[in-house]
N, C-alpha and C positions, 0 to 999 in steps of 0.2 A: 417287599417291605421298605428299601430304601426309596424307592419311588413314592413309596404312600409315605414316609416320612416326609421327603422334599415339601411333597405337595401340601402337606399340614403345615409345615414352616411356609409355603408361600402364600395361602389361607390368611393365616397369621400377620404376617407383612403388609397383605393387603388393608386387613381391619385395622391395622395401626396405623397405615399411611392416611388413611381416610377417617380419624376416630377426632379429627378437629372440624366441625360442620360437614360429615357424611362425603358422599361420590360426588367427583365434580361434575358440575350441569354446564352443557353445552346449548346453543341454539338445537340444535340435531335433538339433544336428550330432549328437549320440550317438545319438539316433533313427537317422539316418542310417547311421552309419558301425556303429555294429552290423549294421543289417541287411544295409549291404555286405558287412560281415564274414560273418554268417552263409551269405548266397547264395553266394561263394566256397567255403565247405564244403562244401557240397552238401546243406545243410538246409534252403533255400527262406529266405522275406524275415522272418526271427526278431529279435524288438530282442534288447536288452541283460538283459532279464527273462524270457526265454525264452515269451514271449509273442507273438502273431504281429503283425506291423505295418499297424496300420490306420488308426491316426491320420493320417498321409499316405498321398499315392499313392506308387506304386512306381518312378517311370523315375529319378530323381534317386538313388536308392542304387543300383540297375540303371547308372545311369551311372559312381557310386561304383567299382562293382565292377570293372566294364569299365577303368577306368584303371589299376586294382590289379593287375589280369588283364593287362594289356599290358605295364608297366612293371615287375613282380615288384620292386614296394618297397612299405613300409609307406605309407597312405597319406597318413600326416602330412609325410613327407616329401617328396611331391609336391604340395601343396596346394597352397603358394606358387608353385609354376611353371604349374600346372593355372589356382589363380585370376588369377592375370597374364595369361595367354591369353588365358583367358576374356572376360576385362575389355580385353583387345586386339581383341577378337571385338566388343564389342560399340560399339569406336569404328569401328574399321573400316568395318562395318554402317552406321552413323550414317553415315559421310561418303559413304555411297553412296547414301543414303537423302536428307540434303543436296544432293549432286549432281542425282539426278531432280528435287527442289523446284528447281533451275535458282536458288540463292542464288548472288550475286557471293561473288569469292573470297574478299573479306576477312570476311563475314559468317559463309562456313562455317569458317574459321578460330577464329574466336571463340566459335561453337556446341559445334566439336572441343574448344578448349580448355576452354569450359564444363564440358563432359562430365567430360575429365580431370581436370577440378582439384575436380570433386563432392563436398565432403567425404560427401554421403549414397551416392554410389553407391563411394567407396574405404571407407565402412564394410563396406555390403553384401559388397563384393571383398576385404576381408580376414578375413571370416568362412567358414566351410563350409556355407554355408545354401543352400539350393535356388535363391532368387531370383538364384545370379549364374548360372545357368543360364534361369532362367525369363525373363529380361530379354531374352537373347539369343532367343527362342524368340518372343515379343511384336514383335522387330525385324523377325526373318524374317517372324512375318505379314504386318507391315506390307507391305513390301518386297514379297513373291506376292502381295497382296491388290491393290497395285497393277498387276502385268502383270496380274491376273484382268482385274478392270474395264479395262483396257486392251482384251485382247485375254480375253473372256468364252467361255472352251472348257472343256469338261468337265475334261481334262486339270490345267489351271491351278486350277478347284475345287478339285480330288482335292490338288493341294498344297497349297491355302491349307488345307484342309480335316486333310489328316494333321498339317501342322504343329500345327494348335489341336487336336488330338487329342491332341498329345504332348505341348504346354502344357498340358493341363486334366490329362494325367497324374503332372506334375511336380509342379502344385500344384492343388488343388481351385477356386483360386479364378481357373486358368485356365477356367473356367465364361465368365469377363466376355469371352474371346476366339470361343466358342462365342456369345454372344449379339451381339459384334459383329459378325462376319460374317455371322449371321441379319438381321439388321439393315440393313448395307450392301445385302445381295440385294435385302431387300425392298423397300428406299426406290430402289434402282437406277434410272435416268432411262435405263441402257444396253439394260434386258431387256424382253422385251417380258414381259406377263403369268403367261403357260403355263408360259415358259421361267425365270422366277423361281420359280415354286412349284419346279419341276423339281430347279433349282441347291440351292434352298434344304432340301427335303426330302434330298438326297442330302448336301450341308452339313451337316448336323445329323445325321445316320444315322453319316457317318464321324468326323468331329470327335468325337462321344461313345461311339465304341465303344472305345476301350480304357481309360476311365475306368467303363465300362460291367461289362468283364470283370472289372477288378481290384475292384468291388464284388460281383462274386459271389465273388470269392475271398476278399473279406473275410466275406461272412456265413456262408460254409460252413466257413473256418475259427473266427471268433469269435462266430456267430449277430448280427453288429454290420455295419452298413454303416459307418460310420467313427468307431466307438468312440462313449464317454459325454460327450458334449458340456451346460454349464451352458447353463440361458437365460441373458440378455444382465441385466444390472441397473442399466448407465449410461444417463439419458437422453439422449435425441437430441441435443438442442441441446448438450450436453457432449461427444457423440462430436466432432461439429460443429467445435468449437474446438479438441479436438486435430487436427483433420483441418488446422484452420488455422495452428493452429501450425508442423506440418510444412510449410506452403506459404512462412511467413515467414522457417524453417530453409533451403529452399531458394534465397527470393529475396529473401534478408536487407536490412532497412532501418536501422532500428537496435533495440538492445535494447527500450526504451520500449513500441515499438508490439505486444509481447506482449499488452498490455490488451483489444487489438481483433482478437485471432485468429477469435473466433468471427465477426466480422464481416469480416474476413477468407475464413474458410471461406466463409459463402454467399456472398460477392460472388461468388470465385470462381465455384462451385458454381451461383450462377444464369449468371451471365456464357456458361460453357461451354452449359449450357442451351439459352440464348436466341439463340445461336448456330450450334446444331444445329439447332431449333424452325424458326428465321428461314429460314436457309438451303433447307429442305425445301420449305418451304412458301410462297418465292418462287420455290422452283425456282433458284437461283445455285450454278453448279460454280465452285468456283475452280480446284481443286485435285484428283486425286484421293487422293494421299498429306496431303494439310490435312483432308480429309474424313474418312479413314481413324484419323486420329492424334486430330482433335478425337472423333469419337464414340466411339471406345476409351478418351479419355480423361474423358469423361462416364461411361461405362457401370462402368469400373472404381471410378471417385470414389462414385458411386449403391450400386451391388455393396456396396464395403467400407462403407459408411455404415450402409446397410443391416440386413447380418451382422452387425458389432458392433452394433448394437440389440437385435440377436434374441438373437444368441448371444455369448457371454461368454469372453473371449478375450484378448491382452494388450491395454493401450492403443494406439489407433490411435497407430503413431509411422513414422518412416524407414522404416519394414524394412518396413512391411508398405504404405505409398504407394509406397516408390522405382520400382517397376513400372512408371509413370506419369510418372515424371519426364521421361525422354527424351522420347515422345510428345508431352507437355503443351511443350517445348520446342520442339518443330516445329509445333505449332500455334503459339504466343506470334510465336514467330520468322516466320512466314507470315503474319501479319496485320501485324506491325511493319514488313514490306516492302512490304506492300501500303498500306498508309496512306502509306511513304511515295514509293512511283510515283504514287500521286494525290494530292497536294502540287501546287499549279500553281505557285507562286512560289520562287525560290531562297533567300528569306530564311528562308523555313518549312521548307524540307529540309533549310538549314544549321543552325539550332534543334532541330532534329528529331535529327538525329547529335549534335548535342554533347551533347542528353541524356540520348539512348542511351546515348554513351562514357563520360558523367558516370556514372549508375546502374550499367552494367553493371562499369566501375571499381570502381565500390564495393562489386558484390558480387564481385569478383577478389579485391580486398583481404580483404572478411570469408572470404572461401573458403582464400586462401594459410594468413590466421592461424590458421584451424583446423587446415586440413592440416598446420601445421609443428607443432601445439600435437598432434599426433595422434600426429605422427613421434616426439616427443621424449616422453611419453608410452610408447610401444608401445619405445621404446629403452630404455628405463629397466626395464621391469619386463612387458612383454608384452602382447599385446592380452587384451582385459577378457574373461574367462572363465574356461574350464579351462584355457588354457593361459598364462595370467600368473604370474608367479613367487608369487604368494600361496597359488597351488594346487599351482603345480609343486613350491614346496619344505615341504609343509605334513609337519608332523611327525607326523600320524595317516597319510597315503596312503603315506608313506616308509617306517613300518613296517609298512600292506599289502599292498606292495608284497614287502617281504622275508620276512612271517609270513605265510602262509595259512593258518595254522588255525583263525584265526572260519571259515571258509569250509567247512571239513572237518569239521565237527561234528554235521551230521548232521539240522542244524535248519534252519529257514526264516532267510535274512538278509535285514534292511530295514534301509536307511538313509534319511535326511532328504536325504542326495547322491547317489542309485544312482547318477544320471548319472556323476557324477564318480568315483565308486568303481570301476565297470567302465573306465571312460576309462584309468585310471592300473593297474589289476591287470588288467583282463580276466578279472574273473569276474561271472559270471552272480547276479544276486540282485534280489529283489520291492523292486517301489516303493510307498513308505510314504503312504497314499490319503491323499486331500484331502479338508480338513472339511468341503467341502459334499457329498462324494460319502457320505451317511450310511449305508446298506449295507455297502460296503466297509469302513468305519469300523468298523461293529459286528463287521464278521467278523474285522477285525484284534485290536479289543480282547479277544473272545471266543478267540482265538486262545492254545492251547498253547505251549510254551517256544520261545521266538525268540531269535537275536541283533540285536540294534540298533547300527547304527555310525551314531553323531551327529560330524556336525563342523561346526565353530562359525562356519567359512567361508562356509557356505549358508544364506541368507536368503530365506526364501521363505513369506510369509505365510500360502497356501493349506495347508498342510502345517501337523498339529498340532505344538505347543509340548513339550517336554522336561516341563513342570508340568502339560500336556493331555494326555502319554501316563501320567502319576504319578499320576492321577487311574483310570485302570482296569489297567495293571499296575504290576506287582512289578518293579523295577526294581535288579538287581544290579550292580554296576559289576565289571567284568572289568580294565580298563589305560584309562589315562587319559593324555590328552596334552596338550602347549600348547596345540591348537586344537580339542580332540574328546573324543571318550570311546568306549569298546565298553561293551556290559551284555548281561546274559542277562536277559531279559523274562519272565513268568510272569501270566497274569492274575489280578487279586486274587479 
């Protein structure tokens, strides 16, 4: 019951963070929510460029659609009641997940309200991004991984197993869920030899077949397993400190100690380590949900470390750790219990609480201030995206909203906002290639008469400059607004 209270208040939370122009829209969410839209038609998984989607996988707009499908309302308008659930789902889960760790009551109280008052996870939840689905899909492992090891039957596989098959198809980089339960099999102290290759081969065979298929469907429809990806150009030790960054966002001390994020990150980063290491290799079960949580939350930390080296992608920030958050929270929380049952004296357990209460106090405090600086914020002018009044009321999308005839003319449209252009008209039109994607670039500028819609709202460094496109066409101006312009393009 306290759980399913939690979770109602963060329900709650979420429809009021988002009750000033609905969930915020991201470039990602228009990925999305086109190809929901398309699959509803009956044209299969098409974005907003009439281009097939491959850049993600598929179950997260597949889920898009299905809600659209149920509820016969647009989906903006279900967002906010969809992402409240959602984010009720994923307290819920936690307190039953806290429950089996056998934490005293007042501990998982504290952990609940951690959750809830996150200002990184009420980001996440009041955007339309895939991870507030993918976070729930991480718990469930958790959660089946435990009865698995529990009780180790094919059956309990086959679920740990489809669940991280559904996560890897939500988001690519549920991979780190596929390598954690390979992982769990093989270190298992439960199976005997035979019976781990067995688990583990069949683990791996299901978990990756529906990320499996949706890769053939990407190369037969765009000869691309998941579209043109940059290599990575930030070094390590820089990924490093923004990784740490994010960890001192979430376990805020005060501003100052930004200076030592990167030292920050490896503590972390070895700490969790040295912990997994340790543990294997003296053989010590504490726990099997502490086991479960700290190596997923190694493997995922590794993963995204990783990939941003190689490949090139936004900065490591919130959105793309929060995944980890919850996890990383059940590991911290199991070991602070555990230090403090082996305490032998009273004076050191009553030290030990006060400055737990003291710390975790003070990340209540930095947590409320943000959340209310969030509230008041998203009441004023909406949350930061497409859908904040800066774009809802821009005076270029107002009149492409009521003229469509850049759009009927007969020519190719690109804009420097596709995203935003299809979001607010619902019309279909090319997005304007990134200066490092040089091909593309050539065939745009080599490109016969076009219309171009610039609006001055969108800042986006990878995307060439208004004086970068004047440089190889002819650029006519058509109607000009406070925030934008049209033109008729022509190469020189």
């Amino acid at each position: 019951m306290d759980s399913l209270a939690a979770a109602l208040l963060g329900s709650l939370l979420i429809i009021a963070l988002t009750k000033h122009g609905g969930v915020g829209i991201s470039p990602d969410s228009i990925y999305y929510k086109s190809a929901a839209d398309s699959f509803l038609q009956g044209k299969g998984f098409y974005q907003f460029d009439n281009s097939p989607l491959i850049l993600f996988p598929l179950f997260y707009p597949s889920f898009l659609a299905l809600v659209q499908f149920i509820f016969r309302q647009d989906l903006l308008l279900v967002a906010p009641y969809l992402n409240g659930l959602l984010f009720g789902v994923v307290i819920f889960i936690s307190g039953i997940i806290l429950a089996k760790i056998n934490h005293v009551k007042w501990l998982k109280w504290i952990l609940l309200f951690t959750i809830l008052a996150s200002p990184g996870l009420l980001e996440i939840y009041t955007m339309l991004w895939s991870e507030s689905l993918f976070i729930i899909e991480i718990l469930g492992f958790i959660l089946v991984c435990f009865f698995y090891f529990k009780t180790p039957t094919i059956r309990n596989l086959l679920y740990a197993a489809m669940i991280a098959a559904i996560a890897f198809e939500t988001r690519f980089v549920g991979v780190t869920l596929v390598i954690t339960g390979g992982l769990l099999i093989l270190l298992s102290n439960e199976l005997h030899f035979q019976k781990k290759i067995k688990h583990f081969i069949l683990f791996g065979m299901v978990s990756c077949s529906l990320i499996t298929l949706n890769l053939i469907r990407n190369y037969l429809h765009a000869s691309s397993l998941t579209g043109t990806r940059q290599r990575g150009a930030t070094p390590f030790a820089e990924i490093l400190k923004y990784y740490g960054t994010v960890l001192m966002d979430w376990f805020p001390f005060t501003t100052a100690t930004n200076a030592y994020s990167f030292w920050v990150g490896l503590f972390f980063l070895v700490a969790v380590g040295v912990i997994f290491i340790y543990r294997y290799t003296k053989n010590i079960q504490h726990s099997t949900l502490e086991r479960i949580a700290n190596t997923f939350t190694l493997v995922y930390s590794v993963f995204m470390l990783l990939s941003a080296t190689f490949t090139k992608y936004e900065t490591i920030n919130n959105r793309l750790l929060a995944p980890f958050f919850i996890p990383c929270l059940f590991t911290l929380s199991f070991y602070l219990t555990a230090w403090y049952k082996g305490m032998k004296t009273q004076i050191f357990k009553l030290s030990f609480l006060l400055l737990t209460t003291i710390f975790w106090g003070a990340i209540m405090i930095a947590y409320l201030k943000l959340d209310q600086g969030m509230y008041l914020e998203n009441k004023q002018g909406g949350i930061g995206g497409y859908s904040d009044d800066d774009w809802v009321f821009s005076d270029a999308l107002t009149f492409l909203k009521k003229d469509r005839s850049s759009f009927n003319q007969g020519l190719p449209v690109y804009s420097n906002a596709s995203h935003a252009v299809y979001f607010f008209t619902g019309e279909h039109l090319n997005i304007l290639p990134e200066k490092a994607h040089l091909n593309e670039m050539e065939k745009f500028n080599q490109s016969p008469l076009l219309t171009l819609i610039w609006l001055n709202n969108e800042d986006n460094e990878t995307l060439p400059s208004l004086e970068e496109i004047k440089q190889h066409k002819n650029l006519t101006l058509v109607k000009q607004f406070k925030d934008g312009f049209i033109f008729r393009c022509s190469p020189k």
